[in-house]
Steps between C-alpha positions, in 0.01 A plus 500: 500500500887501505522535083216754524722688764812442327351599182391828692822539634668502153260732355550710749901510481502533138348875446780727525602751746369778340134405510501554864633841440279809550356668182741817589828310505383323176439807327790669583707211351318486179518885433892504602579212287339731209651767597840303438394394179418809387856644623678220326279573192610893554859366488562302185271770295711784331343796425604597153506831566792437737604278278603728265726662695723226582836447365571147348373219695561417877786255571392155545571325824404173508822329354704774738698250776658775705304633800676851505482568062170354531362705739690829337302405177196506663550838666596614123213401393247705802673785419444457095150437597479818735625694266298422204196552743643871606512525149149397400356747765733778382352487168159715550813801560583417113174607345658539161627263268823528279447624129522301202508503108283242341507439164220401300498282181840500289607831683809484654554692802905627408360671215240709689643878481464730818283710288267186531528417825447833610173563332375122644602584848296711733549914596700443815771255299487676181627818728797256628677437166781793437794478188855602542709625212819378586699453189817662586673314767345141469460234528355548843435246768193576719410410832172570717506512838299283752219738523479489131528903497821565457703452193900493461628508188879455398640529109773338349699813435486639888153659542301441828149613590293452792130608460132473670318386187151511632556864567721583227826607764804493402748446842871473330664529183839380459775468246789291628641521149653132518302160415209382718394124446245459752308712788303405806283600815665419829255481802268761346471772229771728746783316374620376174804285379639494145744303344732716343815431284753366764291556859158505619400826659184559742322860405214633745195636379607859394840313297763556765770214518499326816666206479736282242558177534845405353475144571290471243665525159351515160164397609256424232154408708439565865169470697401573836297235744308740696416253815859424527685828435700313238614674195594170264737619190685310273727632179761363236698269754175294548533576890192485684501780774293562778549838695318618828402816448392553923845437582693535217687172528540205232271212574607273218741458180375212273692411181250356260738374268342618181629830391315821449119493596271751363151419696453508861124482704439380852189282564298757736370188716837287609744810396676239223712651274499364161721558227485475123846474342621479091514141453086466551558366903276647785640471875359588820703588769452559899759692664538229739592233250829502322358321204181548303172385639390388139 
Protein backbone atom coordinates (compact mmCIF):
# COMPACT_ATOMS: atom_id res chain seq x y z
CA UNK A 1 0.00 0.00 0.00
CA UNK A 2 2.84 2.46 0.92
CA UNK A 3 4.83 1.79 -2.70
CA UNK A 4 1.41 1.92 -4.40
CA UNK A 5 0.91 5.37 -2.59
CA UNK A 6 4.32 6.48 -3.04
CA UNK A 7 4.26 5.45 -6.55
CA UNK A 8 0.99 7.66 -6.79
CA UNK A 9 2.55 10.32 -5.11
CA UNK A 10 5.44 10.51 -7.66
CA UNK A 11 3.26 10.33 -10.56
CA UNK A 12 1.44 12.82 -9.38
CA UNK A 13 4.46 15.37 -8.67
CA UNK A 14 6.05 14.71 -11.87
CA UNK A 15 3.40 16.36 -14.51
CA UNK A 16 4.29 19.85 -14.77
CA UNK A 17 2.69 22.96 -13.70
CA UNK A 18 1.16 23.76 -16.70
CA UNK A 19 -1.15 20.78 -16.99
CA UNK A 20 -3.14 22.10 -14.20
CA UNK A 21 -3.48 25.29 -16.07
CA UNK A 22 -6.82 26.29 -17.66
CA UNK A 23 -7.15 25.80 -21.49
CA UNK A 24 -7.29 29.87 -21.74
CA UNK A 25 -3.99 30.56 -20.01
CA UNK A 26 -2.47 27.70 -22.14
CA UNK A 27 -3.55 29.13 -25.24
CA UNK A 28 -2.60 32.41 -24.71
CA UNK A 29 1.01 31.22 -24.07
CA UNK A 30 1.27 29.15 -27.12
CA UNK A 31 -0.11 31.92 -29.52
CA UNK A 32 2.29 34.68 -27.78
CA UNK A 33 5.26 32.52 -27.99
CA UNK A 34 4.36 32.46 -31.94
CA UNK A 35 3.75 35.62 -32.08
CA UNK A 36 7.50 36.16 -30.86
CA UNK A 37 8.74 33.90 -33.29
CA UNK A 38 7.22 35.36 -35.93
CA UNK A 39 8.59 38.98 -34.79
CA UNK A 40 12.06 37.60 -34.48
CA UNK A 41 11.55 35.96 -37.92
CA UNK A 42 10.25 39.67 -39.15
CA UNK A 43 13.59 40.93 -37.77
CA UNK A 44 16.49 39.07 -39.30
CA UNK A 45 14.50 39.08 -42.87
CA UNK A 46 15.52 42.06 -45.20
CA UNK A 47 13.32 43.05 -47.65
CA UNK A 48 15.29 43.54 -50.80
CA UNK A 49 13.45 46.16 -51.85
CA UNK A 50 14.78 48.15 -48.88
CA UNK A 51 17.66 46.62 -49.43
CA UNK A 52 18.47 48.33 -52.28
CA UNK A 53 18.45 51.44 -50.92
CA UNK A 54 21.01 51.06 -48.37
CA UNK A 55 24.38 52.45 -48.48
CA UNK A 56 27.31 49.92 -47.87
CA UNK A 57 26.77 47.56 -45.14
CA UNK A 58 25.81 48.29 -41.42
CA UNK A 59 28.74 48.49 -38.97
CA UNK A 60 29.37 45.39 -37.15
CA UNK A 61 29.17 45.38 -33.40
CA UNK A 62 29.97 42.40 -31.96
CA UNK A 63 33.86 42.80 -31.61
CA UNK A 64 32.94 46.71 -30.48
CA UNK A 65 34.27 46.83 -26.48
CA UNK A 66 33.16 50.37 -25.74
CA UNK A 67 29.65 50.87 -24.31
CA UNK A 68 29.27 54.56 -25.59
CA UNK A 69 30.90 53.83 -29.65
CA UNK A 70 29.01 50.76 -29.43
CA UNK A 71 25.87 52.00 -28.74
CA UNK A 72 26.50 55.19 -31.29
CA UNK A 73 27.02 52.42 -33.99
CA UNK A 74 23.97 50.95 -33.34
CA UNK A 75 21.96 54.17 -33.49
CA UNK A 76 23.92 54.65 -37.00
CA UNK A 77 22.77 51.84 -38.07
CA UNK A 78 18.49 52.51 -37.12
CA UNK A 79 18.81 55.49 -38.80
CA UNK A 80 20.53 53.79 -42.13
CA UNK A 81 17.77 51.37 -41.80
CA UNK A 82 14.99 54.17 -41.43
CA UNK A 83 16.12 55.78 -44.07
CA UNK A 84 16.40 53.18 -46.63
CA UNK A 85 12.74 52.26 -45.54
CA UNK A 86 11.54 56.15 -46.13
CA UNK A 87 13.19 55.52 -49.19
CA UNK A 88 11.55 52.28 -50.33
CA UNK A 89 8.06 53.87 -49.64
CA UNK A 90 9.02 57.07 -51.45
CA UNK A 91 9.58 55.19 -54.53
CA UNK A 92 5.79 54.75 -55.94
CA UNK A 93 6.41 59.09 -56.19
CA UNK A 94 9.26 58.01 -58.85
CA UNK A 95 7.08 56.35 -61.42
CA UNK A 96 9.68 56.77 -64.11
CA UNK A 97 12.85 55.24 -64.61
CA UNK A 98 16.17 56.92 -65.86
CA UNK A 99 16.95 56.56 -69.71
CA UNK A 100 19.48 54.48 -71.19
CA UNK A 101 21.40 53.55 -74.48
CA UNK A 102 21.77 49.89 -75.06
CA UNK A 103 23.71 48.63 -77.57
CA UNK A 104 23.06 45.63 -79.41
CA UNK A 105 25.60 43.22 -81.03
CA UNK A 106 29.12 44.83 -82.02
CA UNK A 107 27.48 48.38 -81.86
CA UNK A 108 29.10 50.61 -79.78
CA UNK A 109 27.15 53.13 -78.05
CA UNK A 110 30.00 56.39 -78.52
CA UNK A 111 29.51 56.02 -82.07
CA UNK A 112 25.69 56.39 -82.11
CA UNK A 113 25.06 60.02 -83.79
CA UNK A 114 22.18 62.28 -82.32
CA UNK A 115 20.60 61.91 -85.63
CA UNK A 116 20.21 58.22 -84.37
CA UNK A 117 19.26 58.62 -81.16
CA UNK A 118 16.76 61.00 -81.99
CA UNK A 119 14.85 58.97 -84.46
CA UNK A 120 15.02 55.78 -81.69
CA UNK A 121 13.72 57.92 -78.94
CA UNK A 122 10.10 58.77 -78.47
CA UNK A 123 8.04 62.36 -79.59
CA UNK A 124 8.30 64.01 -76.20
CA UNK A 125 12.42 63.41 -76.07
CA UNK A 126 13.01 63.80 -79.64
CA UNK A 127 11.36 67.52 -78.99
CA UNK A 128 14.11 67.93 -76.03
CA UNK A 129 17.30 67.74 -78.13
CA UNK A 130 18.30 71.50 -79.45
CA UNK A 131 22.07 72.40 -81.29
CA UNK A 132 24.02 75.50 -80.62
CA UNK A 133 26.35 77.00 -83.18
CA UNK A 134 28.89 78.34 -81.13
CA UNK A 135 32.07 78.46 -83.06
CA UNK A 136 33.24 81.87 -82.41
CA UNK A 137 34.12 82.28 -78.85
CA UNK A 138 34.82 78.58 -77.70
CA UNK A 139 35.65 76.46 -76.27
CA UNK A 140 32.71 76.77 -73.94
CA UNK A 141 32.15 75.18 -70.59
CA UNK A 142 28.47 74.35 -69.83
CA UNK A 143 26.64 73.97 -66.80
CA UNK A 144 22.84 72.96 -66.07
CA UNK A 145 21.23 73.95 -63.27
CA UNK A 146 19.56 71.74 -60.55
CA UNK A 147 16.25 71.76 -62.17
CA UNK A 148 17.90 70.60 -65.27
CA UNK A 149 16.22 73.72 -67.20
CA UNK A 150 18.49 76.12 -67.15
CA UNK A 151 21.69 76.27 -69.02
CA UNK A 152 24.86 78.65 -68.40
CA UNK A 153 27.27 78.72 -70.78
CA UNK A 154 30.77 80.52 -70.54
CA UNK A 155 33.54 80.62 -73.65
CA UNK A 156 37.04 80.78 -73.50
CA UNK A 157 37.35 84.17 -75.12
CA UNK A 158 34.73 86.08 -72.57
CA UNK A 159 31.22 85.16 -73.79
CA UNK A 160 28.46 84.31 -71.20
CA UNK A 161 24.90 83.15 -71.81
CA UNK A 162 22.19 82.23 -69.59
CA UNK A 163 19.14 80.58 -71.30
CA UNK A 164 15.72 78.50 -70.58
CA UNK A 165 16.41 75.72 -73.07
CA UNK A 166 13.15 73.93 -72.82
CA UNK A 167 11.52 77.11 -73.91
CA UNK A 168 14.07 78.43 -76.11
CA UNK A 169 14.71 81.94 -73.66
CA UNK A 170 17.47 83.56 -73.75
CA UNK A 171 17.93 85.60 -70.04
CA UNK A 172 21.62 87.31 -70.49
CA UNK A 173 24.21 87.75 -72.93
CA UNK A 174 27.47 88.91 -71.90
CA UNK A 175 30.87 89.77 -73.25
CA UNK A 176 33.40 90.39 -70.49
CA UNK A 177 36.02 90.54 -73.22
CA UNK A 178 38.81 88.85 -70.92
CA UNK A 179 39.35 84.89 -70.42
CA UNK A 180 36.72 82.75 -68.67
CA UNK A 181 37.97 79.19 -67.54
CA UNK A 182 35.06 77.92 -65.80
CA UNK A 183 31.27 78.99 -64.85
CA UNK A 184 28.80 77.82 -62.26
CA UNK A 185 25.21 77.99 -60.61
CA UNK A 186 25.25 79.27 -57.06
CA UNK A 187 22.08 78.35 -54.99
CA UNK A 188 19.86 78.41 -58.10
CA UNK A 189 19.66 79.53 -61.77
CA UNK A 190 19.41 83.54 -60.20
CA UNK A 191 22.98 83.66 -59.71
CA UNK A 192 26.01 82.69 -61.57
CA UNK A 193 29.86 82.72 -60.83
CA UNK A 194 32.61 82.65 -63.47
CA UNK A 195 36.09 82.35 -63.26
CA UNK A 196 37.54 85.00 -65.11
CA UNK A 197 41.23 85.93 -65.86
CA UNK A 198 42.47 87.21 -62.41
CA UNK A 199 38.95 87.22 -60.14
CA UNK A 200 35.82 85.40 -59.94
CA UNK A 201 32.79 87.56 -60.44
CA UNK A 202 29.01 86.61 -59.41
CA UNK A 203 26.44 87.89 -62.38
CA UNK A 204 22.53 87.68 -61.63
CA UNK A 205 20.20 86.44 -64.01
CA UNK A 206 19.80 89.48 -66.42
CA UNK A 207 24.17 89.73 -66.43
CA UNK A 208 24.59 92.48 -63.87
CA UNK A 209 27.86 92.14 -61.70
CA UNK A 210 27.17 91.66 -58.20
CA UNK A 211 29.89 90.50 -56.55
CA UNK A 212 33.90 89.74 -57.11
CA UNK A 213 35.69 87.82 -55.11
CA UNK A 214 39.40 88.93 -55.09
CA UNK A 215 40.56 86.35 -52.81
CA UNK A 216 40.37 84.15 -55.31
CA UNK A 217 43.09 84.52 -57.92
CA UNK A 218 43.54 82.82 -61.19
CA UNK A 219 41.03 80.22 -60.55
CA UNK A 220 40.85 77.44 -62.99
CA UNK A 221 37.73 75.11 -61.58
CA UNK A 222 35.23 76.13 -58.96
CA UNK A 223 31.98 74.32 -57.92
CA UNK A 224 29.30 75.09 -55.69
CA UNK A 225 27.88 72.48 -52.80
CA UNK A 226 24.39 73.53 -52.77
CA UNK A 227 23.44 71.99 -49.10
CA UNK A 228 26.32 73.77 -47.68
CA UNK A 229 26.45 77.17 -49.40
CA UNK A 230 30.07 76.39 -50.23
CA UNK A 231 31.55 77.62 -53.39
CA UNK A 232 34.93 75.19 -53.54
CA UNK A 233 37.60 76.77 -56.19
CA UNK A 234 40.96 75.97 -56.74
CA UNK A 235 43.54 77.55 -59.57
CA UNK A 236 47.38 77.53 -60.53
CA UNK A 237 48.73 77.73 -56.80
CA UNK A 238 47.07 74.30 -56.14
CA UNK A 239 45.09 76.05 -53.15
CA UNK A 240 42.00 74.47 -52.23
CA UNK A 241 39.38 77.22 -51.30
CA UNK A 242 36.22 77.07 -49.74
CA UNK A 243 34.06 80.36 -49.64
CA UNK A 244 30.59 80.91 -47.88
CA UNK A 245 28.62 82.47 -50.09
CA UNK A 246 25.55 83.25 -47.04
CA UNK A 247 28.01 85.17 -45.25
CA UNK A 248 30.63 85.93 -47.36
CA UNK A 249 33.43 84.78 -45.09
CA UNK A 250 36.40 82.18 -45.80
CA UNK A 251 35.71 78.82 -44.30
CA UNK A 252 38.92 77.11 -45.31
CA UNK A 253 42.43 77.51 -47.24
CA UNK A 254 43.95 74.04 -48.04
CA UNK A 255 47.32 73.80 -49.84
CA UNK A 256 47.29 70.55 -51.73
CA UNK A 257 50.76 70.54 -52.52
CA UNK A 258 50.55 69.60 -56.14
CA UNK A 259 50.46 72.55 -58.38
CA UNK A 260 47.82 73.60 -60.80
CA UNK A 261 44.57 71.40 -60.83
CA UNK A 262 42.34 71.43 -63.74
CA UNK A 263 39.21 69.13 -62.49
CA UNK A 264 37.10 69.81 -59.60
CA UNK A 265 33.42 67.83 -58.66
CA UNK A 266 31.86 67.45 -55.26
CA UNK A 267 30.29 64.06 -54.36
CA UNK A 268 26.45 65.26 -54.10
CA UNK A 269 25.93 62.70 -51.05
CA UNK A 270 28.91 63.55 -48.31
CA UNK A 271 29.74 67.10 -50.15
CA UNK A 272 33.61 65.60 -50.80
CA UNK A 273 35.55 67.47 -52.95
CA UNK A 274 37.80 65.60 -55.15
CA UNK A 275 40.46 66.73 -57.21
CA UNK A 276 42.27 65.49 -60.30
CA UNK A 277 45.70 67.08 -60.71
CA UNK A 278 48.65 66.66 -63.76
CA UNK A 279 50.68 63.99 -62.37
CA UNK A 280 47.53 61.25 -62.73
CA UNK A 281 46.67 61.67 -58.55
CA UNK A 282 42.96 62.05 -57.38
CA UNK A 283 42.34 63.68 -53.76
CA UNK A 284 39.36 64.25 -51.83
CA UNK A 285 39.16 66.86 -49.53
CA UNK A 286 36.62 68.01 -46.57
CA UNK A 287 36.85 71.46 -45.54
CA UNK A 288 37.27 70.32 -42.11
CA UNK A 289 40.41 68.31 -42.70
CA UNK A 290 43.68 69.95 -43.46
CA UNK A 291 44.89 66.99 -45.39
CA UNK A 292 43.24 64.83 -48.01
CA UNK A 293 40.69 62.27 -47.04
CA UNK A 294 42.13 59.84 -49.77
Amino acid sequence: MKRAAESEGEEFFTGSEEDDEPEEVKGWRSADGKEKKTESKKKTKEDPEVKKYQRGEPNQLAKVKDKRLKLKLQRINEHAKEAAKKAQQSEILLPSEPGYIEAEGMEKTHRFSQHQIQQAVDVGTSRKMFSLNLDTFGPYDARYSRNGRHLLLGGKLGHLALCDWMDGKLFCEVHVKETVRDVCFLHNETLFAAAQKKYIYVYDQRGTEVHCLRSHVETTRMDFLPYHYLLATIGNAGVLRYHDTSTGQHVANLRTGLARCDCLRHNPDNGVVLLGHHNGTVTMWSPTVSSPLV
